[in-house]
C-alpha positions in Angstrom: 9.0 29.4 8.9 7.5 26.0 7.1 5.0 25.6 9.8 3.9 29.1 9.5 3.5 28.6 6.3 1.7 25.4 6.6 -0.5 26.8 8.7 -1.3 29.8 6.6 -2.2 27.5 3.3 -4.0 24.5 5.0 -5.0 25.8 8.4 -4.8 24.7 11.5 -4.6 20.4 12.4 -7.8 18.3 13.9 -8.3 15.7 16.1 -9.1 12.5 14.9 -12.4 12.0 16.5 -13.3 15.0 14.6 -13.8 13.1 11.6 -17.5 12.2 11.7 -17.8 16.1 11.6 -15.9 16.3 8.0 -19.2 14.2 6.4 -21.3 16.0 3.5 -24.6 16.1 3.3 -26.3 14.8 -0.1 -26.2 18.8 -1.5 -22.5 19.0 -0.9 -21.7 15.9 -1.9 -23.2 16.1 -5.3 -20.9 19.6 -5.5 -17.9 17.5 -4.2 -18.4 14.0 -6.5 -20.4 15.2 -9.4 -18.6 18.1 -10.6 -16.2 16.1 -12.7 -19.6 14.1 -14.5 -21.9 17.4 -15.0 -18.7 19.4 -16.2 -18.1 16.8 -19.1 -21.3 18.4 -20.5 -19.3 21.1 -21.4 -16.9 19.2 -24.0 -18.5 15.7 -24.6 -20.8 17.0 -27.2 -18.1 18.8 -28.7 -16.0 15.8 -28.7 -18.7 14.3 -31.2 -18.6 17.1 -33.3 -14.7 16.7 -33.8 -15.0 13.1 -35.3 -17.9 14.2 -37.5 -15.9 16.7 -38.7 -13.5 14.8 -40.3 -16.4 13.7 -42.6 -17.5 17.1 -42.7 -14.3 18.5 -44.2 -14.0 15.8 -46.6 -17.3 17.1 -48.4 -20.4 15.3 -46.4 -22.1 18.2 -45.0 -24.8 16.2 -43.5 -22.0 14.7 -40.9 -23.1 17.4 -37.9 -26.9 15.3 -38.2 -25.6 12.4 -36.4 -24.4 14.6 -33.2 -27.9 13.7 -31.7 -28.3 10.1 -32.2 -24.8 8.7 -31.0 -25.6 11.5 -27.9 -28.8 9.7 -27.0 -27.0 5.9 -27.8 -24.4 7.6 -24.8 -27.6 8.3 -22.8 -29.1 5.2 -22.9 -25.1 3.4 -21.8 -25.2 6.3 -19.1 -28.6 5.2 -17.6 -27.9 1.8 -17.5 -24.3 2.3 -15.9 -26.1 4.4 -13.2 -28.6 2.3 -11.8 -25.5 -0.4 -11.9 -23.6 1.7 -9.8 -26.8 2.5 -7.1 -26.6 -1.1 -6.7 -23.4 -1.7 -6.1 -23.3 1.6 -3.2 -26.3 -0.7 -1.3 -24.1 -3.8 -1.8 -20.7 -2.6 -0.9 -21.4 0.9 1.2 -18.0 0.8 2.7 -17.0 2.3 -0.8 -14.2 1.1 -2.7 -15.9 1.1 -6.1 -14.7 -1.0 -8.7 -11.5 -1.7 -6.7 -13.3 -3.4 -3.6 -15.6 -5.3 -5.6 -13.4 -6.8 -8.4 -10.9 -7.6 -6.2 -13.6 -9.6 -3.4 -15.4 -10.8 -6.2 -12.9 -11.6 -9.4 -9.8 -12.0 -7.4 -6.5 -9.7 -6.7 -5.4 -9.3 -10.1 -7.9 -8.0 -11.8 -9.0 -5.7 -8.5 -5.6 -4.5 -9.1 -6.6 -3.9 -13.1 -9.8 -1.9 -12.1 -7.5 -0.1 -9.1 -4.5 0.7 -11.8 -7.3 2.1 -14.3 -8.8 4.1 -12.2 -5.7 5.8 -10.5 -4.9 6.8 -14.6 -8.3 7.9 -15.0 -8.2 10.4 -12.0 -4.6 12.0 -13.2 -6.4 12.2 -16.8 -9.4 13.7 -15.3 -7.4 16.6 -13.3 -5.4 17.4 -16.6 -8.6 17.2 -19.1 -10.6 19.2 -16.6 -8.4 21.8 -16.1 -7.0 22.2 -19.8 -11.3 22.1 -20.6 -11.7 25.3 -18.5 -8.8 27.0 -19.4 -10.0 26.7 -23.5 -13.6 28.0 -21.7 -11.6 30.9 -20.2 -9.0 31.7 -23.5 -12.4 31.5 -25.9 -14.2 34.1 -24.0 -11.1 36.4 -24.4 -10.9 36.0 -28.2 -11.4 39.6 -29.4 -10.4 41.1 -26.3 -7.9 43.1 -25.2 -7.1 39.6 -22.9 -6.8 37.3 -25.8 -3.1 36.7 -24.9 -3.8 34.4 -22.7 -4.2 31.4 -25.3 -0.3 31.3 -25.7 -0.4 30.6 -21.9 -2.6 28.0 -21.5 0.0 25.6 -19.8 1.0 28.3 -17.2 -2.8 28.6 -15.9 -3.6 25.3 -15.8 -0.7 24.8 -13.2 -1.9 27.1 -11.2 -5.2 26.4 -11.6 -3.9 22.7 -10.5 -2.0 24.2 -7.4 -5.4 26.2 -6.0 -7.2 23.2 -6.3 -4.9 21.1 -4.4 -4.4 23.6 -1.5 -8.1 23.9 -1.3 -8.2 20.5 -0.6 -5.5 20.2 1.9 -7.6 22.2 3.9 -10.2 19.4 4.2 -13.4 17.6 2.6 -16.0 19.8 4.4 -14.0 23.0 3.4 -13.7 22.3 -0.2 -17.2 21.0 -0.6 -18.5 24.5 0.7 -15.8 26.6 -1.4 -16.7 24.5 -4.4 -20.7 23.9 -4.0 -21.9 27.1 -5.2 -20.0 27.7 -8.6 -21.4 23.6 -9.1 -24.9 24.7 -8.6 -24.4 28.2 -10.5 -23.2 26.2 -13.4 -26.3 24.0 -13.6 -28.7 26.1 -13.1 -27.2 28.7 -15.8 -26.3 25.9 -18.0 -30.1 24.5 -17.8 -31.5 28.1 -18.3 -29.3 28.5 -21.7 -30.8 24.8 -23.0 -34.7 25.5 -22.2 -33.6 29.3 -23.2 -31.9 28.6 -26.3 -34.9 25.9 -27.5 -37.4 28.4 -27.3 -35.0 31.0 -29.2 -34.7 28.7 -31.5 -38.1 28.6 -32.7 -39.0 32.1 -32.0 -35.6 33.3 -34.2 -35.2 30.4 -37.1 -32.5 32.2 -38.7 -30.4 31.9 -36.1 -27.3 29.7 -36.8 -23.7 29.7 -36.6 -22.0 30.4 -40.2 -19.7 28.4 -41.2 -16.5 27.9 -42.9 -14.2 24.2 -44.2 -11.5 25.7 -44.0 -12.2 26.9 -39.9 -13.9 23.6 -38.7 -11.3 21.7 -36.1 -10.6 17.8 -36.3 -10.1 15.3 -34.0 -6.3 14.4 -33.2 -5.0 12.1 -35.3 -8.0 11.7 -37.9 -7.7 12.7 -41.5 -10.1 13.2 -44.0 -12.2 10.3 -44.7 -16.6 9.8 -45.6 -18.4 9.4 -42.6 -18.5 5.2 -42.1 -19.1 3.1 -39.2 -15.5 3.7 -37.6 -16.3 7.3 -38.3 -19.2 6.9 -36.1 -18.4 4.7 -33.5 -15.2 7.0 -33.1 -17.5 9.6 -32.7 -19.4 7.6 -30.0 -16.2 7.0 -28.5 -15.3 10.7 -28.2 -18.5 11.0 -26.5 -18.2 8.4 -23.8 -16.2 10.8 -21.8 -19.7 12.2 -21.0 -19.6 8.7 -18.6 -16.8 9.7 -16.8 -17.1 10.5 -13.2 -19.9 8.2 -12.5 -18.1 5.5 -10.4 -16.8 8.9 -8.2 -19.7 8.3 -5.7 -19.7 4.8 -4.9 -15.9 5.0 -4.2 -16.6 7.7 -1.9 -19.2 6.6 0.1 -18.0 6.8 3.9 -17.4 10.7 2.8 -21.5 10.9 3.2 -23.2 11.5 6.4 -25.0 8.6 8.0 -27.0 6.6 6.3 -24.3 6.8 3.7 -25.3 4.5 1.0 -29.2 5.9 1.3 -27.0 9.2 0.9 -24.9 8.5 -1.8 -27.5 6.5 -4.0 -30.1 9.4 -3.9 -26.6 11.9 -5.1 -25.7 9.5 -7.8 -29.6 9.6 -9.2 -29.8 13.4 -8.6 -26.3 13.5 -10.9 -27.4 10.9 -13.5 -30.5 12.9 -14.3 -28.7 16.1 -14.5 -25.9 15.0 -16.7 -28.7 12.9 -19.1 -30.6 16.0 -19.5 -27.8 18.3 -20.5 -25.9 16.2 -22.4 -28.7 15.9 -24.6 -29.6 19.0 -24.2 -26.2 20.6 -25.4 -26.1 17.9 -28.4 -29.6 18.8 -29.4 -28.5 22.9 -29.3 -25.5 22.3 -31.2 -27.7 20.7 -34.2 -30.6 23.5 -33.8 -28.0 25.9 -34.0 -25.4 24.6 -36.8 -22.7 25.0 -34.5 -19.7 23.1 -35.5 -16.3 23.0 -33.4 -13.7 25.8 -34.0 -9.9 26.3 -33.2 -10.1 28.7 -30.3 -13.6 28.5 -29.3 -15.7 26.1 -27.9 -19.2 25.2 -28.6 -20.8 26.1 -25.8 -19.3 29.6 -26.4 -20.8 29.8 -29.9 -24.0 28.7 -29.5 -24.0 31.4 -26.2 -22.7 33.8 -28.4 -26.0 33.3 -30.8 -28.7 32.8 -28.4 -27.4 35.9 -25.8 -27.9 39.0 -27.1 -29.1 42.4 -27.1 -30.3 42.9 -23.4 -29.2 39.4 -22.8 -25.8 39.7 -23.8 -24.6 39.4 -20.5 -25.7 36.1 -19.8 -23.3 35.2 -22.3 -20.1 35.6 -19.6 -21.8 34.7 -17.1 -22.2 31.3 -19.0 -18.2 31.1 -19.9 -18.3 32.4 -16.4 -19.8 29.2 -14.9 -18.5 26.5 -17.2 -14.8 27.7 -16.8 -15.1 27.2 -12.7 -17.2 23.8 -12.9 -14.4 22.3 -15.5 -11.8 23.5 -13.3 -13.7 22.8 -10.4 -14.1 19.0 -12.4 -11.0 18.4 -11.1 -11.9 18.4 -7.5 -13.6 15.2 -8.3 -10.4 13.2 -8.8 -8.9 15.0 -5.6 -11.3 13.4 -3.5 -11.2 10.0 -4.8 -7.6 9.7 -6.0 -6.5 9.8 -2.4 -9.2 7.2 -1.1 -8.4 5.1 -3.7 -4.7 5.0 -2.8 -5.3 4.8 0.7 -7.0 1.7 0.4 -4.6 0.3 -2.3 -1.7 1.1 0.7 -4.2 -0.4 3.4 -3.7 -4.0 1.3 0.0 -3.2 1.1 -0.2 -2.3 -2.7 0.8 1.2 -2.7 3.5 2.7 0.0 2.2 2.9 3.2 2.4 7.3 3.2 -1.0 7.0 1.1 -2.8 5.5 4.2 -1.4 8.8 6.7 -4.5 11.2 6.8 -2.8 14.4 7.3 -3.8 17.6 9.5 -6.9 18.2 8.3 -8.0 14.9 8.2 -7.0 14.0 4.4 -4.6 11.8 2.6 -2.3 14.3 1.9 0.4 12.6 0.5 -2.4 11.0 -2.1 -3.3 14.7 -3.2 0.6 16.1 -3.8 0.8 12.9 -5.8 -2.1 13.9 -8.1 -1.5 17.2 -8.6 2.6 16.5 -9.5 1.5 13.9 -11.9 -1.3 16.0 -13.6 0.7 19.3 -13.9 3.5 17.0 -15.6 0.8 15.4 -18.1 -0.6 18.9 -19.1 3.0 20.5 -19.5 3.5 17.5 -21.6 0.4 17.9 -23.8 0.5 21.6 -23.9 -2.8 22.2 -22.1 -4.2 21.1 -25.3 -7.6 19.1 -24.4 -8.4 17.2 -28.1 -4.5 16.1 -27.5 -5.8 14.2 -24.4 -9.1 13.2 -24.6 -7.5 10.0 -27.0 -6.1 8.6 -23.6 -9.4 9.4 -21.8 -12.5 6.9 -20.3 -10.2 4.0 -21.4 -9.0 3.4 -18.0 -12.8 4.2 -17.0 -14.7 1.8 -18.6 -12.6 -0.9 -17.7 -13.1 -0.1 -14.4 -16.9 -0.2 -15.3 -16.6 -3.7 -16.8 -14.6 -5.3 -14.1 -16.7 -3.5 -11.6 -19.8 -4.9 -13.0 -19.0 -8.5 -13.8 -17.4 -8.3 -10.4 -21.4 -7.5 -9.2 -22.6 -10.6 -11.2 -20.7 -12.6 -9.5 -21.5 -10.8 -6.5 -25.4 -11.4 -6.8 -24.5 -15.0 -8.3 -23.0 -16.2 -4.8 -26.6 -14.1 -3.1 -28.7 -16.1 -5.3 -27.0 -19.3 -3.7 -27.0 -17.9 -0.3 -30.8 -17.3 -0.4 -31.6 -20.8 -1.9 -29.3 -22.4 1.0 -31.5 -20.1 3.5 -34.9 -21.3 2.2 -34.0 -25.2 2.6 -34.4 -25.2 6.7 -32.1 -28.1 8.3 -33.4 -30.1 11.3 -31.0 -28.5 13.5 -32.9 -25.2 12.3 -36.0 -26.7 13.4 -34.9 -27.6 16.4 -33.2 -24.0 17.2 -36.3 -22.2 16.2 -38.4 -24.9 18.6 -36.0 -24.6 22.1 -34.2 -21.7 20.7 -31.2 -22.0 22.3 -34.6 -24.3 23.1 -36.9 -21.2 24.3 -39.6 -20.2 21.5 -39.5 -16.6 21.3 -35.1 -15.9 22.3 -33.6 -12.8 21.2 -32.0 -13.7 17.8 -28.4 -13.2 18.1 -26.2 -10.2 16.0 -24.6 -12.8 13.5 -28.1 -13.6 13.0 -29.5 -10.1 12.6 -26.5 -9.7 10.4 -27.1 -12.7 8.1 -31.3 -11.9 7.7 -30.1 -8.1 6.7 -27.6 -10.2 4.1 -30.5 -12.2 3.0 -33.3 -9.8 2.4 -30.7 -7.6 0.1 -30.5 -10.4 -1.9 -33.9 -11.6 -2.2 -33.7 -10.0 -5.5 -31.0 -11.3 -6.6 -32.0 -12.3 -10.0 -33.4 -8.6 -11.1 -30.1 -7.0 -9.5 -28.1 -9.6 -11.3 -30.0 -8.6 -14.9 -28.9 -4.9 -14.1 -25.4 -5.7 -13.4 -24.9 -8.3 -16.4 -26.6 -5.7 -18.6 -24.2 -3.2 -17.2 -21.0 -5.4 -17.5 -22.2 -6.1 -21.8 -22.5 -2.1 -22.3 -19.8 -1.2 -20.7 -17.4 -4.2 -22.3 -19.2 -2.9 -25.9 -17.9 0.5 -25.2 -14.4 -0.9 -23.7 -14.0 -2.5 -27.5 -15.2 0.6 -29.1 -12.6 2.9 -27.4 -9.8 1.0 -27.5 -10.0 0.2 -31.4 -10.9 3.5 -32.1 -8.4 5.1 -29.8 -5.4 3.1 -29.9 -3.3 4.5 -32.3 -4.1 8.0 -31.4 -2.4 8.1 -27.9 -4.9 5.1 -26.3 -1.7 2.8 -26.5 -0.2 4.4 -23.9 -2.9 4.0 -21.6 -3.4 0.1 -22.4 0.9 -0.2 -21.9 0.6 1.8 -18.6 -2.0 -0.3 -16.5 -0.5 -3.7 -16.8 2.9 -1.7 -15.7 1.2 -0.2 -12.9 -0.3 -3.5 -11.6 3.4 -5.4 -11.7 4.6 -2.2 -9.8 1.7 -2.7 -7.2 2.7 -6.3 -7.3 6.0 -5.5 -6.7 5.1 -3.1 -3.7 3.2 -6.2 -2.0 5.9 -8.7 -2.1 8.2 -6.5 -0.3 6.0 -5.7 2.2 5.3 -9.4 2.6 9.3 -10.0 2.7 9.6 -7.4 5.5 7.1 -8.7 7.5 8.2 -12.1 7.4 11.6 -10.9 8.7 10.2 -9.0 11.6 8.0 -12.0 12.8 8.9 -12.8 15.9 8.2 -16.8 15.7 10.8 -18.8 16.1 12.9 -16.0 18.1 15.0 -16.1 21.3 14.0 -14.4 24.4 15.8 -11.5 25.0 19.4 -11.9 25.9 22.6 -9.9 26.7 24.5 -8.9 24.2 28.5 -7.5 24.1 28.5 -3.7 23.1 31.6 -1.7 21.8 31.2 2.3 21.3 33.4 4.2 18.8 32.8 7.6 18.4 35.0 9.9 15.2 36.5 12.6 16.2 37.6 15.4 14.8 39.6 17.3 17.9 38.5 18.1 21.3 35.8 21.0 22.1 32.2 20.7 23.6 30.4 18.7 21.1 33.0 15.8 21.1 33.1 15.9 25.3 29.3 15.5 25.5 29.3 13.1 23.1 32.3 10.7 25.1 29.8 11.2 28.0 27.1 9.9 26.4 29.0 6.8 25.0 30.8 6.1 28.5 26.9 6.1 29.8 25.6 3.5 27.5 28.8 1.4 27.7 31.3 2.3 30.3 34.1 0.3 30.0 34.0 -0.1 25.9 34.7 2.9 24.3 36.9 4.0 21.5 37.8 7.6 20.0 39.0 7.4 16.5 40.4 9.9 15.1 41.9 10.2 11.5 45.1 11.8 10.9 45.0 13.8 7.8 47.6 16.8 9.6 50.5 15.4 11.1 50.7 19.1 13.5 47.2 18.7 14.7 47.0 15.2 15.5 50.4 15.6 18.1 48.5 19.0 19.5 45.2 16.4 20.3 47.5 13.6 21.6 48.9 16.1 24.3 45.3 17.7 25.0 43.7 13.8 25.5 45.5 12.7 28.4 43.7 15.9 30.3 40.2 15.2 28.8 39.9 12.0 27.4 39.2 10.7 31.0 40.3 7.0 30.7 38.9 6.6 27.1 41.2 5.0 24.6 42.3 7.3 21.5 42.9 5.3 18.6 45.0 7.5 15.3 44.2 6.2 11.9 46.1 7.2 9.4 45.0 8.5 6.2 47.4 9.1 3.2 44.7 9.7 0.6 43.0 12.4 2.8 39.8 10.4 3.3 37.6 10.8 6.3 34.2 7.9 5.5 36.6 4.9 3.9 39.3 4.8 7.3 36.7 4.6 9.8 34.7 2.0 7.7 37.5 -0.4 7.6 38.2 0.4 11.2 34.7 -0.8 12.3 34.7 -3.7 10.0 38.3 -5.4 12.2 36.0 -4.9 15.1 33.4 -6.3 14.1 35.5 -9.2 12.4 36.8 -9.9 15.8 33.6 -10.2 18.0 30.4 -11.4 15.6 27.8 -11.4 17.8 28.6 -8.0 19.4 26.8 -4.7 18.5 28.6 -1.7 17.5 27.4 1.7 18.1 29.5 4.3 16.4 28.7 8.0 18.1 28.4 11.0 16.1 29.1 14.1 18.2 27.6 17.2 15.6 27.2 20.6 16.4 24.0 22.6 15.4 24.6 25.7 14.3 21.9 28.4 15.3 21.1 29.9 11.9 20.2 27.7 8.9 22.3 28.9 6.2 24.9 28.3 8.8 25.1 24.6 8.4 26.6 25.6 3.9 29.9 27.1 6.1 30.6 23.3 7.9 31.7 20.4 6.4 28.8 17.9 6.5 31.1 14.8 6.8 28.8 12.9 9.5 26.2 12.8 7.0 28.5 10.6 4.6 29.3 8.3 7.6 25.8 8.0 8.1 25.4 7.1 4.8 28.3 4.8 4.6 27.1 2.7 7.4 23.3 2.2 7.4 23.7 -0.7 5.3 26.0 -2.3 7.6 24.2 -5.2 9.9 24.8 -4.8 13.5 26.3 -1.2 13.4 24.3 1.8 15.3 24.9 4.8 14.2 23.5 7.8 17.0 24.5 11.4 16.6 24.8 13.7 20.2 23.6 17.4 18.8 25.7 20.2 20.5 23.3 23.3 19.7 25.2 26.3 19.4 23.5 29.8 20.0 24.2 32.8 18.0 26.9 34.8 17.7 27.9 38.0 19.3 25.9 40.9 17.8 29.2 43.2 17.0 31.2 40.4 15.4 34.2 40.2 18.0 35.3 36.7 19.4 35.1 36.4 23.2 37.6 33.7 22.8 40.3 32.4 20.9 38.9 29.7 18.6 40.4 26.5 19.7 42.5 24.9 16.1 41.4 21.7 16.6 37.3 22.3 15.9 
């Protein structure tokens, strides 16, 4: 019944060479990586607006003017972030991200940092995405016989959540097609609506949002206060979630066909010219058009609502339409990078080894459960409600961005010294290239191909290294920004949670280190023989128990013990006379048991043995019968599960249980046979 079931939600399993097939092209991939960047257009302009507000409400009513001068500030951070990133997919296009490269360049710990941040950025991303089109969905219902659905918002983002994660359980290739054309639908509506609602603009004047004080919504945790320079590099911080999403590509570049990073670099600039010109775009509309943000509506739905309608009126959905499925679809995003990320965090022994298992369709699985538990737990927790999360947002992000970048200059640092080593030729160099192995004209060899590839990458060493460093200051800048602006409105909890994550991952590695230590085999014996006592519990004599004293007299012939504990004074005497005709040689040892117990007997009763021989294994036999139905198995006692229990800790004590299956009953209820008293 599960695997039926299995079968039905993900589909049916793949090979493992099948996996070069599951690659995306550049057009999917943007669909698959990019959604969760080019759906922030859809909030991060509004997230401007909120902060201004504040000001707004307190009496400056030119506070809305500044929505287009921190957006293009964001613009100018995005664009230098960007072309950081292209450089690091050509540097590290085994993917990774920030991860890979902070940890090869800056060392474990703070790889560990950028990993930690990361991992809380995806969760954040899934819950802010989702909650984002859910308010897209609620505000197009306002004034509709569906308007009910804003007191649900926590119930449809789970299951929003759910379909998400099945859909990607089925495989990269499938959810890049299922989710490529509401991407593309999104963008291209959403660009019409900006070059639409320009021209509008001049043609109709007159058209802007009224508004009202007393209706204009705040940012969490802000009260009134004149617009000042925290005012407005809050605001700018609100904004920076308009960066989020960036890194997605360069930690998923081996999801690209071949060449990847050619692939993945041409994606990112298709995505950073997208996102640039509707960011701005959406900022610029919102000042044309006076729009300010509301309680149960968003701004793109106002300004949609002013430039749609007449005959265009219908536009108007099919823009809620859009943005609704690409911030849901956002989420997708951290479902394919949440689970590389892990995987490679349990390839280094950081993160339990389950997050490395691809699963049937060829995907970490276990990585994508994770992420969709720990999302649906953070919006139930925050009521679906997106201003309440956006505090803990692009904190974890931009540190990622600054450790990934400084991990860059130092990765360009050690090119620049590689290059000037390669340009001061050593005799021994002249002599190779004379005789060649001595022959003028000899095939170099791969390490040498290798190392001239190596080289001519970084023969630019010192512009790449301007890029990066330039990236690493913006990036830091913005760091400082969010977390001063951000702390005490829910950022904390982000800043507590990363150093506790990396101690957890810490923790993770040491045991792993411990267990392999003990499992070396230096300094071990050759195999030797060892002395080997059976017991096997029993509870009376039918067929389970008689396979199961076969089994033991076949694995040790002349060692075996049946315990049995005497809790009925009747029954025991009734198995004493049946053992002498089926207990075939094997000794029957009684235990008594005043207190009724069944585990804490037998566990003393193994300890004397083993007290008496130390170097001998024990193997204690389990005979269990199976019934044939599963709610069968609530009628028995499940008592060989407690001894199981009770004696996996013990050293030198096997535990093996002999299944009897039974098969099921008779149809009309009647016994064939007596029952035997003893089972």
């Amino acid at each position: 019944m599960a695997t039926t079931l299995k079968r039905l939600l993900v589909g049916r399993a793949k090979r493992t060479e099948q996996a070069i097939h599951e690659r995306l092209t550049k057009k999917t991939g943007l669909a698959v990586f990019a959604s969760d960047a080019l759906s922030s257009t859809a909030y991060a302009s509004e997230e401007i607006l909120l902060v201004l507000a504040v000001a707004y409400a307190a009496g400056q009513t030119n506070a809305f003017n500044y929505v287009v001068p921190i957006t293009l500030v964001i613009a100018v951070v995005l664009t230098i972030v960007a072309i950081s990133y292209r450089q690091t997919i050509h540097a590290y296009p085994s993917g990774g991200g920030a991860y890979i490269v902070a940890k090869e360049n800056l060392g474990t710990t703070p790889g560990l940092v950028a990993a930690a941040a990361l991992l809380v950025d995806y969760i954040l991303t899934v819950s802010v995405s989702i909650s984002a089109g859910v308010a897209a969905i609620t505000s197009a219902a306002q004034g509709t016989s569906w308007a009910w659905l804003d007191r649900h918002k926590v119930f449809l983002c789970l299951i929003l959540i759910t379909f998400i994660a099945v859909a990607n359980l089925r495989g990269v290739r499938e959810s890049g097609a299922l989710f490529a054309a509401p991407t593309y639908a999104f963008v291209i509506s959403f660009l019409f609506m900006v070059g639409y609602g320009i021209i509008h603009y001049f043609l109709y004047p007159g058209s802007v949002a009224p508004t009202a004080t007393e209706t204009v919504k705040l940012a969490e945790g802000y009260h009134l206060q004149p617009l000042t320079l925290f005012l407005l590099l809050g605001a700018f911080s609100n904004g920076c979630v308009a960066l989020t999403g960036i890194e997605a590509i360069s930690n998923g570049i081996p999801a690209f066909k071949q060449p990847e990073a050619r692939n993945a670099a041409t994606t990112l600039t298709w995505m950073a010219v997208l996102l640039t010109t509707m960011f701005i775009g959406t900022s610029v509309m919102a000042y044309f058009y006076h729009v300010h943000p509301h309680e149960n509506e968003t701004v793109i739905s106002q300004f949609a609502r002013i430039i749609f309608t007449g005959p265009m009126g219908w536009f108007y959905y099919v823009i809620q339409g859009t943005t609704a499925l690409i911030l849901i679809l956002a989420a997708n995003t951290s479902f394919a990078d949440f689970p590389r990320l892990a995987s490679l965090l349990a390839r280094d022994r950081f993160m339990p080894r389950q997050f490395a298992t691809r699963g049937d369709k060829l995907v970490f699985s276990n990585g994508i459960i994770i992420l969709a538990v720990f999302s649906g737990v953070l919006v139930t927790a925050f009521g679906g409600d997106t201003s309440r999360l956006i505090p803990l947002y692009a904190v974890g992000v931009f540190l990622s961005f600054t450790l990934s970048q400084t991990g860059m200059v130092r990765h360009w640092l050690k090119a620049g010294r590689a290059v000037k080593t390669a340009e001061e030729p050593s005799a021994a160099d002249d002599g190779a290239a004379l005789n060649g192995n001595g022959v003028p004209g000899s095939k170099p060899t791969p390490n040498q191909i290798g190392r001239t590839d190596e080289l001519k990458q970084a023969v630019h060493w010192k512009k790449s290294i301007v890029v990066n460093g330039l990236g690493a200051i913006a990036t830091f800048i913005v760091l400082v920004v969010l977390v001063i602006t951000k702390f005490i409105h829910g950022a904390w909890i982000v800043v507590v949670l990363i150093p506790f994550l990396v101690a957890v991952f810490r923790a993770v590695h040491r045991h792993y280190l411990d267990v392999a230590n003990q499992l070396t085999t230096q300094g071990l014996e050759r195999l030797r023989p060892i002395r080997h006592e059976v017991i096997v519990p029993i509870s009376g004599i039918h067929r389970g128990v008689l396979k199961a004293l076969e089994y033991a007299k076949a694995i040790a012939p002349e060692h075996v013990t049946a315990v049995y504990i005497n809790l009925d004074f009747e029954a025991t005497q009734k198995l004493r006379e049946k053992w002498s005709d089926w207990g075939e040689g094997v000794e029957l040892v009684v235990i008594a048991s005043p207190y009724r117990s069944l585990v804490g007997p037998l566990i003393r009763y193994v300890d004397r043995r083993m007290k008496q021989h130390e170097d001998q294994m024990v193997t204690v036999v389990l005979p269990e019968f199976v019934p044939a139905k599963w709610w069968q198995h609530l009628l028995h006692n499940q008592s060989s599960l407690m001894l199981k229990g009770a004696l996996l800790f013990k050293p030198n004590v096997i535990v093996t249980s002999v299944p009897y299956h039974l098969k099921s009953g008779n149809k009309n209820g009647k016994p064939k046979l007596k029952p035997d008293e003893s089972t």
